[in-house]
C-alpha positions in Angstrom: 29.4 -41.7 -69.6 26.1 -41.1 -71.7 25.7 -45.0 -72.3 25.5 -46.0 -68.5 22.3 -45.1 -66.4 22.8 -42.1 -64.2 20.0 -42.6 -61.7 17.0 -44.9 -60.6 14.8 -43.3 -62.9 17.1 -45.1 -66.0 15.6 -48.3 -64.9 12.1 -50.2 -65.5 10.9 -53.1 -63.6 9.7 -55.4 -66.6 8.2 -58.5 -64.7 8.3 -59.8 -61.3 7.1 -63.3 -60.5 7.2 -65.1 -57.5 6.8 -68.9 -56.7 5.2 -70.8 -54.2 7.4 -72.2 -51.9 8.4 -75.5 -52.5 6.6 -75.3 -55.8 7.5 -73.8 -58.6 5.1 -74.8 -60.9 2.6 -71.9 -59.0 3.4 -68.4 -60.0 2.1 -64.9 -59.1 3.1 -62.4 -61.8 3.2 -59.3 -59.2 4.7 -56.6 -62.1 1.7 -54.6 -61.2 2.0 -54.1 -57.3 5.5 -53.7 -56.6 4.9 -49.7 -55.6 9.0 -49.3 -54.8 11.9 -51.9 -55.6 15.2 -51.0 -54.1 18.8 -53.2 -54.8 21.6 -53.1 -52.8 25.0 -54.6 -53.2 27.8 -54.4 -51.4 31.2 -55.4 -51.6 31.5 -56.5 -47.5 28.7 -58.5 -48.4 28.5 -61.6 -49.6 25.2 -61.5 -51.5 22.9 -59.2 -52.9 19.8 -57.9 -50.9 16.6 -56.1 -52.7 13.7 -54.9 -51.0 9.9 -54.4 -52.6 6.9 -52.5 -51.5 3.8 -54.2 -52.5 0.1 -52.8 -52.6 -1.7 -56.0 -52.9 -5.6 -55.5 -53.6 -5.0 -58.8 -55.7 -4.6 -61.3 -52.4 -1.5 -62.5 -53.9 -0.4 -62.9 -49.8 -3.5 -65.4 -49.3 -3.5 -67.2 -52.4 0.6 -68.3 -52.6 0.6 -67.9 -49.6 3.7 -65.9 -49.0 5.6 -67.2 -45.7 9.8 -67.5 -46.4 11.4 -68.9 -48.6 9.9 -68.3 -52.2 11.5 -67.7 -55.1 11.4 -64.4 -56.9 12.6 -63.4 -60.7 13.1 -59.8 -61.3 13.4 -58.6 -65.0 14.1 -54.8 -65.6 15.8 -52.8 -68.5 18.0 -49.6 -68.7 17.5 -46.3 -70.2 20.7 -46.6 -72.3 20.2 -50.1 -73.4 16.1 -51.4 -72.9 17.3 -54.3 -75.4 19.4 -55.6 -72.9 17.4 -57.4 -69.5 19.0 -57.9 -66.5 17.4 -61.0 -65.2 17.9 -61.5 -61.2 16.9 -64.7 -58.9 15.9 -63.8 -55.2 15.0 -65.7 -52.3 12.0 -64.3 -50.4 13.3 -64.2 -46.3 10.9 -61.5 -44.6 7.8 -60.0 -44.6 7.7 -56.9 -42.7 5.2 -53.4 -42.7 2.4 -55.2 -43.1 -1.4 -53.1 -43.1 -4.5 -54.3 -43.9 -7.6 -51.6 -44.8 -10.0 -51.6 -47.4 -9.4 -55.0 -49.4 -6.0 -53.9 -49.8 -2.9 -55.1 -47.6 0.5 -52.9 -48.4 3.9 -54.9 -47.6 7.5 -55.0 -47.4 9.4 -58.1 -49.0 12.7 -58.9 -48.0 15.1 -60.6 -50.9 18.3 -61.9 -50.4 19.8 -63.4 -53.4 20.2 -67.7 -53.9 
């Protein structure tokens, strides 16, 4: 039991990028935002689902601009094993909790997998 992770804390979010819609060629490396990252799967379901909370000061929503659709690559590593990166492909479907104050908008991302 002591070489699987044992709770959220066993993992570390190493990069997060996410594409412009219908380009890929245009990138946003948001690492540095994402404030929470959840993962769910389920076997009922037929696909994976993630959520992210962003605190965007960057205007990463204005300059992609995020609206359905996008691509998003999440990289993270293990406690037990950080040689080993689990590499995961999402598509971008809602943008919810949204609040703008002080150059800063926070968000909610939706992710379903491709």
């Amino acid at each position: 039991m002591a070489d699987k992770p044992q709770s959220s804390k066993d993992f570390k979010l190493v990069s997060v990028k996410i594409y412009k819609a219908g380009d890929e060629s245009k990138f946003e490396i948001i690492t540095a935002l994402v404030d929470t990252f959840s993962y769910v799967e389920s076997i009922t379901s037929p696909c994976v689902a993630a959520t992210m909370n962003i605190a965007d000061s960057a205007g990463v929503l204005n300059r992609l601009p995020i609206q359905g659709m996008e691509t998003v690559e999440v990289k993270l590593v293990s406690n037990p094993k950080p040689e080993e990166e689990q590499f995961y492909r999402f598509k971008l479907w809602r943008l919810t909790n949204r609040i703008s104050s002080l150059q800063k908008q926070t968000y909610t991302i939706g992710l379903v997998s491709e």
